[in-house]
N, C-alpha and C positions, 0 to 999 in steps of 0.2 A: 459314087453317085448318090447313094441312099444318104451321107454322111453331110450333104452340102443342103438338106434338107432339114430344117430344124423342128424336133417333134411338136406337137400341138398344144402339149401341157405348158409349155415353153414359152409360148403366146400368148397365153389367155389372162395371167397376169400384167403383164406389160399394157394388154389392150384393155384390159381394167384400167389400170391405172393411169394411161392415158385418155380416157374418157371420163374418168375424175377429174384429173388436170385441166380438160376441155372445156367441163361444168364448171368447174372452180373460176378459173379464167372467166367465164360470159357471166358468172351470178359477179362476181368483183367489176367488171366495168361497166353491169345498168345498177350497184350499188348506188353511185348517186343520183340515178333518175332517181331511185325509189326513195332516196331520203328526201330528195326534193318536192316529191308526190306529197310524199306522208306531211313535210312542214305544210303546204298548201291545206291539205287536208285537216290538219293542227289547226286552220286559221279559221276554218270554216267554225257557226254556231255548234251546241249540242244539237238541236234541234234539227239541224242540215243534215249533219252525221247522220241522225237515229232515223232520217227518210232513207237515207243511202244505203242504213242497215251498219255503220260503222261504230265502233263504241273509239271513245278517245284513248281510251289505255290502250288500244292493240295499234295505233297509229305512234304514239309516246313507245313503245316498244320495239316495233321497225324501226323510229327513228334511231335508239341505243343499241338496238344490233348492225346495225350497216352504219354506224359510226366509230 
């Protein structure tokens, strides 16, 4: 009976690592909303930006990481 029972150390990796999977999985399919975002946002003036509080390098940088 005790043996059909899988200890808890046993578990806590696996559920690790399928809650990374889960994350990974949902951050890759709004990857390209967010590149889409960021182009829009690309398009906008400096001056829109810098009301919005955005600088363009960290827009230009999303865009090269989720590409």
């Amino acid at each position: 009976m005790f043996d059909v029972i899988p200890p808890t150390d046993q578990l806590a990796p696996a559920t690790s690592a399928l809650l990374l999977f889960d994350r990974a999985m949902r951050i890759r399919a709004i990857g390209p909303d967010i590149v889409r975002a960021a182009q829009q946002l690309n398009a906008m003036t400096d001056h829109q930006l810098s009301e919005l509080g955005i600088n363009r390098s960290d827009i230009e940088d999303t865009i090269e990481r989720f590409i």
